[in-house]
C-alpha positions as CSV (number, residue, x, y, z in Angstrom):
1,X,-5.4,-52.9,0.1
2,X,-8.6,-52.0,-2.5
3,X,-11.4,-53.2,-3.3
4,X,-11.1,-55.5,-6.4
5,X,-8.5,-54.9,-9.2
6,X,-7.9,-51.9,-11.2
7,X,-7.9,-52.4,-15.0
8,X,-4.5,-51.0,-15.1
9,X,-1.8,-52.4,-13.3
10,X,-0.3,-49.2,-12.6
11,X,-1.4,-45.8,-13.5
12,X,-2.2,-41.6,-12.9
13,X,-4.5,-40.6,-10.9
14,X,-4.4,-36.7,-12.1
15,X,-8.4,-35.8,-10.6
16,X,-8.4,-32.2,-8.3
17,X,-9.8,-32.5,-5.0
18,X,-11.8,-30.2,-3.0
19,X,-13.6,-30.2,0.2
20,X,-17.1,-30.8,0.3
21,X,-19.6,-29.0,2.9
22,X,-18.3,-27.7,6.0
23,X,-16.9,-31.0,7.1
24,X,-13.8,-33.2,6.6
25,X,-14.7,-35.5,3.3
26,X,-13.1,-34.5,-0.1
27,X,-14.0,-35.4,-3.6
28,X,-12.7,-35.3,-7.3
29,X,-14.7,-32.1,-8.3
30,X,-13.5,-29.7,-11.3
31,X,-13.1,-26.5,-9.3
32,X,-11.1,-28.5,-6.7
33,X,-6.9,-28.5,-5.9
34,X,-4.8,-30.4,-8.6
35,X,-4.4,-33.7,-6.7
36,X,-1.8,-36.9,-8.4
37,X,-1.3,-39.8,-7.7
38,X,1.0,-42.8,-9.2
39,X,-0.5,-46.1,-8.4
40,X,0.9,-49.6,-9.3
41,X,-0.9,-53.4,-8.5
42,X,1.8,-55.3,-6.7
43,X,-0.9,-58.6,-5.9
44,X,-3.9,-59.2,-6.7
45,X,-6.8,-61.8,-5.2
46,X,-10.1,-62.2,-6.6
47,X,-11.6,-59.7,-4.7
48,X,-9.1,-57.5,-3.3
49,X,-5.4,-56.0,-4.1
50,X,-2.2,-54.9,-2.5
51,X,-2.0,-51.5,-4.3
52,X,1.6,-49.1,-3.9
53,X,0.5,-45.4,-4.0
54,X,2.6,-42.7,-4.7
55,X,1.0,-39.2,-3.9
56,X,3.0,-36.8,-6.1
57,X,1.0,-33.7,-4.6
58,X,-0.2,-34.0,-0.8
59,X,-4.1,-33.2,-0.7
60,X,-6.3,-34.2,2.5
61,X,-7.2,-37.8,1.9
62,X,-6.1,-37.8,-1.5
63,X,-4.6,-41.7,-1.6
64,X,-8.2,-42.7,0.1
65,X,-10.4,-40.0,-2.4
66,X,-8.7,-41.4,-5.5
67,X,-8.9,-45.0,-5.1
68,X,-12.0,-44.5,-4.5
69,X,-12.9,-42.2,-7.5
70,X,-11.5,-44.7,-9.7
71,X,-13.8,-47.1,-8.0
72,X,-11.3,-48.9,-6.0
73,X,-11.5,-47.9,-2.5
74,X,-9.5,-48.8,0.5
75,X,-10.4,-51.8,2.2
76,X,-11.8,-50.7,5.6
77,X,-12.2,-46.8,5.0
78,X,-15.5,-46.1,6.5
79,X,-15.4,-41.7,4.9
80,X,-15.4,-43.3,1.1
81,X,-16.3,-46.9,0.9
82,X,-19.0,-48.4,-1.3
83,X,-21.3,-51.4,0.0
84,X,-18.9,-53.6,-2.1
85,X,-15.7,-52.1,-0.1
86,X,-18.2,-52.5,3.2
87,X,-18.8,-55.9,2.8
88,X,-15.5,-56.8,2.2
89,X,-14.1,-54.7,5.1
90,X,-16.3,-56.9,7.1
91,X,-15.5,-60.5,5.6
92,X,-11.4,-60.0,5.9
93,X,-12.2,-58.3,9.3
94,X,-10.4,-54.8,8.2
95,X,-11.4,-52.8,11.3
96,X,-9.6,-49.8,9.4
97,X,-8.6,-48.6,6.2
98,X,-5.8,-50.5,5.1
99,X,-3.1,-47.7,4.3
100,X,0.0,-47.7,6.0
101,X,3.1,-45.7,4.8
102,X,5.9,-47.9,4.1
103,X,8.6,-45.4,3.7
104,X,8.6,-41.3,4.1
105,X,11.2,-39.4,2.0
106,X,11.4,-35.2,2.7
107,X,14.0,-32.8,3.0
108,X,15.3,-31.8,6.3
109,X,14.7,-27.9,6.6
110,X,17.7,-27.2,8.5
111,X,20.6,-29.4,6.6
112,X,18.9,-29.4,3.4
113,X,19.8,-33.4,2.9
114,X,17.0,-36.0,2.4
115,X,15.2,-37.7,5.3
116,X,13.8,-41.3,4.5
117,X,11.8,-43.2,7.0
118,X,11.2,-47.1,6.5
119,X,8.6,-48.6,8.5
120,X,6.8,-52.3,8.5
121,X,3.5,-52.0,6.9
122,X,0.7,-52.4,9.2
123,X,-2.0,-54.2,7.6
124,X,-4.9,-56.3,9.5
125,X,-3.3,-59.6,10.6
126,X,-6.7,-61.3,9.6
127,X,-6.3,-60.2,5.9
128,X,-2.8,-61.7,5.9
129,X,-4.3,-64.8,7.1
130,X,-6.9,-65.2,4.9
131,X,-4.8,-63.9,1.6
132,X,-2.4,-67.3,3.1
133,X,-5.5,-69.1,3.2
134,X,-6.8,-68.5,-0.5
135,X,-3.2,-68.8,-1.8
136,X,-3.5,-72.4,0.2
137,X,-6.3,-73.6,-1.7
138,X,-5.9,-71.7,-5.3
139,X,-2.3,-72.8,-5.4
140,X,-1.6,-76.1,-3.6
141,X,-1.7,-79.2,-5.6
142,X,-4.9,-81.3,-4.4
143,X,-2.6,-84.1,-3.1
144,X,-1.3,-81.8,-0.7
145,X,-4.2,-79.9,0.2
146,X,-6.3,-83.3,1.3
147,X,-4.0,-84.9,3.9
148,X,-6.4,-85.3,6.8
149,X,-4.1,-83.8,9.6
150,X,-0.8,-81.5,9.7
151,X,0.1,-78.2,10.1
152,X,2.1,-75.3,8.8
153,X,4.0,-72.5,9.7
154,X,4.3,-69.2,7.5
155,X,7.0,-66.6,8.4
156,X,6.6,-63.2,7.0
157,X,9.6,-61.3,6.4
158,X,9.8,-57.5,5.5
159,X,12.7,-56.6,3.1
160,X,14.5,-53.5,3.7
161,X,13.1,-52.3,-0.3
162,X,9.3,-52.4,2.1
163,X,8.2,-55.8,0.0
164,X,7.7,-59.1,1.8
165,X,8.1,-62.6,0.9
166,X,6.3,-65.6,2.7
167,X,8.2,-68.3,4.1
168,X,6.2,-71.6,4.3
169,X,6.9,-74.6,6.2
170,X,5.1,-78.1,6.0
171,X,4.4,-80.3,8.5
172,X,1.6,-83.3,7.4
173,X,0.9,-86.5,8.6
174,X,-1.1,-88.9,7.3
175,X,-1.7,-92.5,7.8
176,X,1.4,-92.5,10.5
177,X,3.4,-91.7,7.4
178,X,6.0,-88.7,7.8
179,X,6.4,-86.3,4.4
Protein backbone atom coordinates (compact mmCIF):
# COMPACT_ATOMS: atom_id res chain seq x y z
CA UNK A 1 0.00 0.00 0.00
CA UNK A 2 1.44 3.84 -1.12
CA UNK A 3 0.68 6.86 -0.67
CA UNK A 4 -1.54 8.19 -3.46
CA UNK A 5 -1.29 6.85 -7.11
CA UNK A 6 1.62 6.76 -9.31
CA UNK A 7 1.21 8.37 -12.70
CA UNK A 8 2.05 5.18 -14.32
CA UNK A 9 0.33 2.20 -13.67
CA UNK A 10 3.17 0.12 -13.78
CA UNK A 11 6.74 1.02 -14.35
CA UNK A 12 11.00 0.86 -13.61
CA UNK A 13 12.29 2.03 -10.82
CA UNK A 14 16.16 1.84 -12.13
CA UNK A 15 17.61 4.68 -9.22
CA UNK A 16 21.13 3.22 -7.22
CA UNK A 17 20.93 3.22 -3.66
CA UNK A 18 23.51 3.88 -1.11
CA UNK A 19 23.68 4.20 2.59
CA UNK A 20 23.54 7.41 4.11
CA UNK A 21 25.62 8.35 7.41
CA UNK A 22 26.71 5.68 9.70
CA UNK A 23 23.21 4.48 10.24
CA UNK A 24 20.59 2.18 8.57
CA UNK A 25 18.53 4.67 6.10
CA UNK A 26 19.34 4.41 2.25
CA UNK A 27 18.63 6.84 -0.52
CA UNK A 28 18.69 7.18 -4.46
CA UNK A 29 22.16 8.97 -4.71
CA UNK A 30 24.40 8.70 -7.98
CA UNK A 31 27.46 7.17 -6.47
CA UNK A 32 25.08 4.55 -4.79
CA UNK A 33 24.48 0.38 -5.82
CA UNK A 34 22.38 -0.13 -9.04
CA UNK A 35 19.03 -0.82 -7.38
CA UNK A 36 15.51 -1.95 -9.88
CA UNK A 37 12.60 -2.29 -9.24
CA UNK A 38 9.31 -3.32 -11.50
CA UNK A 39 6.26 -1.83 -10.05
CA UNK A 40 2.58 -2.24 -11.21
CA UNK A 41 -0.93 -0.40 -9.61
CA UNK A 42 -3.25 -3.34 -9.09
CA UNK A 43 -6.08 -0.75 -7.05
CA UNK A 44 -6.27 2.37 -6.54
CA UNK A 45 -8.50 4.70 -3.87
CA UNK A 46 -8.36 8.27 -3.79
CA UNK A 47 -5.72 8.53 -1.50
CA UNK A 48 -3.91 5.45 -1.41
CA UNK A 49 -2.99 2.18 -3.72
CA UNK A 50 -2.41 -1.56 -3.55
CA UNK A 51 1.04 -1.47 -5.46
CA UNK A 52 2.87 -5.17 -6.59
CA UNK A 53 6.64 -4.61 -6.46
CA UNK A 54 9.04 -6.67 -8.03
CA UNK A 55 12.72 -6.00 -6.81
CA UNK A 56 14.84 -7.24 -9.77
CA UNK A 57 18.24 -6.51 -7.68
CA UNK A 58 18.02 -6.96 -3.70
CA UNK A 59 19.39 -3.61 -2.01
CA UNK A 60 18.60 -2.77 1.83
CA UNK A 61 15.17 -1.18 1.80
CA UNK A 62 15.06 -0.84 -1.75
CA UNK A 63 11.02 -1.53 -2.30
CA UNK A 64 10.52 1.09 0.71
CA UNK A 65 13.59 3.70 -0.77
CA UNK A 66 12.02 3.67 -4.22
CA UNK A 67 8.48 4.19 -3.65
CA UNK A 68 9.38 6.71 -1.82
CA UNK A 69 11.90 8.41 -4.30
CA UNK A 70 9.24 8.39 -6.79
CA UNK A 71 7.16 10.06 -4.18
CA UNK A 72 4.94 7.26 -3.32
CA UNK A 73 5.94 5.83 -0.06
CA UNK A 74 4.67 2.95 1.83
CA UNK A 75 1.75 3.47 3.96
CA UNK A 76 2.96 3.20 7.56
CA UNK A 77 6.98 3.33 7.00
CA UNK A 78 8.09 5.55 9.75
CA UNK A 79 12.49 5.51 8.05
CA UNK A 80 10.91 7.23 4.63
CA UNK A 81 7.51 8.69 5.00
CA UNK A 82 6.44 12.22 4.08
CA UNK A 83 3.79 14.22 6.37
CA UNK A 84 1.29 13.18 3.56
CA UNK A 85 2.28 9.24 4.00
CA UNK A 86 2.16 10.25 8.12
CA UNK A 87 -1.03 11.39 8.07
CA UNK A 88 -2.47 8.83 6.19
CA UNK A 89 -0.64 6.00 8.21
CA UNK A 90 -2.53 7.53 11.06
CA UNK A 91 -6.12 7.94 9.45
CA UNK A 92 -6.21 4.01 8.02
CA UNK A 93 -4.58 3.12 11.42
CA UNK A 94 -1.31 1.45 9.57
CA UNK A 95 0.75 0.75 12.68
CA UNK A 96 3.46 -0.49 10.10
CA UNK A 97 4.60 -0.24 6.70
CA UNK A 98 2.32 -1.98 4.66
CA UNK A 99 4.73 -4.54 2.65
CA UNK A 100 4.31 -7.97 2.95
CA UNK A 101 5.81 -10.55 0.53
CA UNK A 102 3.31 -12.48 -1.20
CA UNK A 103 5.36 -15.12 -2.75
CA UNK A 104 9.41 -15.86 -2.53
CA UNK A 105 10.98 -17.58 -5.57
CA UNK A 106 15.02 -18.64 -5.16
CA UNK A 107 17.10 -21.44 -6.05
CA UNK A 108 17.77 -24.14 -3.71
CA UNK A 109 21.73 -24.28 -3.34
CA UNK A 110 21.92 -27.81 -2.78
CA UNK A 111 19.42 -29.36 -5.61
CA UNK A 112 19.71 -26.51 -7.87
CA UNK A 113 15.61 -26.59 -8.55
CA UNK A 114 13.43 -23.46 -7.70
CA UNK A 115 11.94 -22.80 -4.30
CA UNK A 116 8.63 -20.70 -4.29
CA UNK A 117 7.03 -19.68 -1.14
CA UNK A 118 3.29 -18.37 -1.13
CA UNK A 119 2.06 -16.68 1.79
CA UNK A 120 -1.29 -14.51 2.67
CA UNK A 121 -0.52 -10.97 2.56
CA UNK A 122 -0.55 -9.24 5.78
CA UNK A 123 -1.89 -5.97 5.48
CA UNK A 124 -3.61 -3.84 8.47
CA UNK A 125 -7.14 -5.24 8.99
CA UNK A 126 -8.30 -1.57 9.54
CA UNK A 127 -7.22 -0.52 5.97
CA UNK A 128 -9.16 -3.46 4.56
CA UNK A 129 -12.04 -2.20 6.45
CA UNK A 130 -12.01 1.11 5.47
CA UNK A 131 -11.00 0.34 1.61
CA UNK A 132 -14.73 -1.90 2.13
CA UNK A 133 -16.03 1.08 3.57
CA UNK A 134 -15.21 3.67 0.70
CA UNK A 135 -15.97 1.04 -2.00
CA UNK A 136 -19.58 0.97 0.11
CA UNK A 137 -20.31 4.47 -0.43
CA UNK A 138 -18.41 5.36 -3.93
CA UNK A 139 -19.96 2.24 -5.46
CA UNK A 140 -23.37 1.34 -3.98
CA UNK A 141 -26.44 2.64 -5.61
CA UNK A 142 -28.03 5.39 -3.18
CA UNK A 143 -31.18 3.13 -2.76
CA UNK A 144 -29.18 0.69 -1.24
CA UNK A 145 -26.83 2.70 0.71
CA UNK A 146 -29.94 4.61 2.76
CA UNK A 147 -31.95 1.71 4.18
CA UNK A 148 -31.98 2.73 7.85
CA UNK A 149 -30.95 -0.76 9.36
CA UNK A 150 -29.17 -4.11 8.05
CA UNK A 151 -25.97 -5.54 7.86
CA UNK A 152 -23.37 -7.20 5.80
CA UNK A 153 -20.92 -9.66 5.68
CA UNK A 154 -17.65 -9.50 3.40
CA UNK A 155 -15.44 -12.64 3.03
CA UNK A 156 -12.00 -12.20 1.80
CA UNK A 157 -10.59 -14.85 -0.06
CA UNK A 158 -6.87 -15.20 -1.09
CA UNK A 159 -6.31 -17.00 -4.54
CA UNK A 160 -3.47 -19.25 -4.85
CA UNK A 161 -2.00 -16.55 -7.95
CA UNK A 162 -1.69 -14.17 -4.18
CA UNK A 163 -4.85 -11.79 -5.57
CA UNK A 164 -8.08 -11.67 -3.52
CA UNK A 165 -11.48 -11.09 -4.35
CA UNK A 166 -14.26 -9.80 -1.83
CA UNK A 167 -17.30 -11.76 -1.25
CA UNK A 168 -20.19 -9.55 -0.11
CA UNK A 169 -23.35 -10.53 1.39
CA UNK A 170 -26.58 -8.36 2.11
CA UNK A 171 -28.63 -8.43 4.80
CA UNK A 172 -31.20 -5.07 5.04
CA UNK A 173 -34.29 -4.45 6.58
CA UNK A 174 -36.39 -1.79 6.31
CA UNK A 175 -39.81 -0.94 7.17
CA UNK A 176 -40.33 -4.88 8.25
CA UNK A 177 -39.83 -5.46 4.63
CA UNK A 178 -37.22 -8.39 3.79
CA UNK A 179 -34.84 -7.69 0.51
Amino acid sequence: MTEGIPAQPEGVIDAPIARLGAGAKRAVCPGGQRAVTRYRVEAALRDISLVRLFPVTGRTHQLRVHMAHIGHPLLGDTRYFTAESANLAAQYHAPYHQLCAVKLSLIHPITGKTLEIACTPDFSVDILFHLCNTFFRQFLPSAVRNFSSGSFFIRIFFLPDTSFFLNISFHVVEKNCLF
